[in-house]
N, C-alpha and C positions, 0 to 999 in steps of 0.2 A: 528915940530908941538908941541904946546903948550899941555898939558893935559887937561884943557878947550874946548877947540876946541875939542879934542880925544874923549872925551867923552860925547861932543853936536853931533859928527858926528856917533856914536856909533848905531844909532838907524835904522838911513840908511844903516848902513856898513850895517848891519846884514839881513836888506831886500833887500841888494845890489841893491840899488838907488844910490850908488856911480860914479862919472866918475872914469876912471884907475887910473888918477894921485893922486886924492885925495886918493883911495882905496888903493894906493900902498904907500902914505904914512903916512895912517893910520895905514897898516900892519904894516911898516916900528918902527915907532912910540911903535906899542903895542907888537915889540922885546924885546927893551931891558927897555920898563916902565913897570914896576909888577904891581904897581897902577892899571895906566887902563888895562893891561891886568886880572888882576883879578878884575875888573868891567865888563869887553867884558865876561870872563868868565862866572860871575855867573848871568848875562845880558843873555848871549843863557844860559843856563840849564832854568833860569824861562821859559824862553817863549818855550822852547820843553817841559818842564812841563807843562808848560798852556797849548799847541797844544795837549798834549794828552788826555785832558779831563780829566785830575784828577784836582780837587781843593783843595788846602789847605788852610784853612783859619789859619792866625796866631795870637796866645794871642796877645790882644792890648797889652800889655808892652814889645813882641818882635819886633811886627810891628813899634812899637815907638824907641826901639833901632835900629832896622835897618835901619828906615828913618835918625834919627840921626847919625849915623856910616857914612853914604851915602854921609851927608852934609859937615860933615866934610871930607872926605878925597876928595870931592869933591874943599873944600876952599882950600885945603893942594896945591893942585896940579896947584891952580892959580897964 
């Protein structure tokens, strides 16, 4: 699995809308890629932050860094 794909299927894994084979070789995939495993990472901590009802809203100039960060290590991986 591409990092691409890892990280378009990233959203499902996490709501486990996955079939097995996909699921297992997404795990498979986010062993030994740090990349997307530190996007699956910090992908579940927001959304169990979200879930708890706390909000944090972030200075537009980190939110603007973080978007950009995102994008790039996102092209990095294609």
């Amino acid at each position: 699995m591409k990092c691409n794909k890892a990280i378009k299927e990233l959203s499902a894994y996490l709501d486990g809308e996955l079939d097995a084979e996909l699921r297992q070789t997404l795990e498979a995939h986010l062993t030994y890629c740090n990349h997307c495993h530190a996007v699956y990472d910090t992908t579940k901590k927001t959304i169990e932050l979200y879930c708890d009802g706390k909000l944090f809203s972030l200075p537009e100039d980190v939110r603007a860094r973080l978007h950009d960060a995102l994008r790039r290590k996102l092209q990095e991986c294609k």
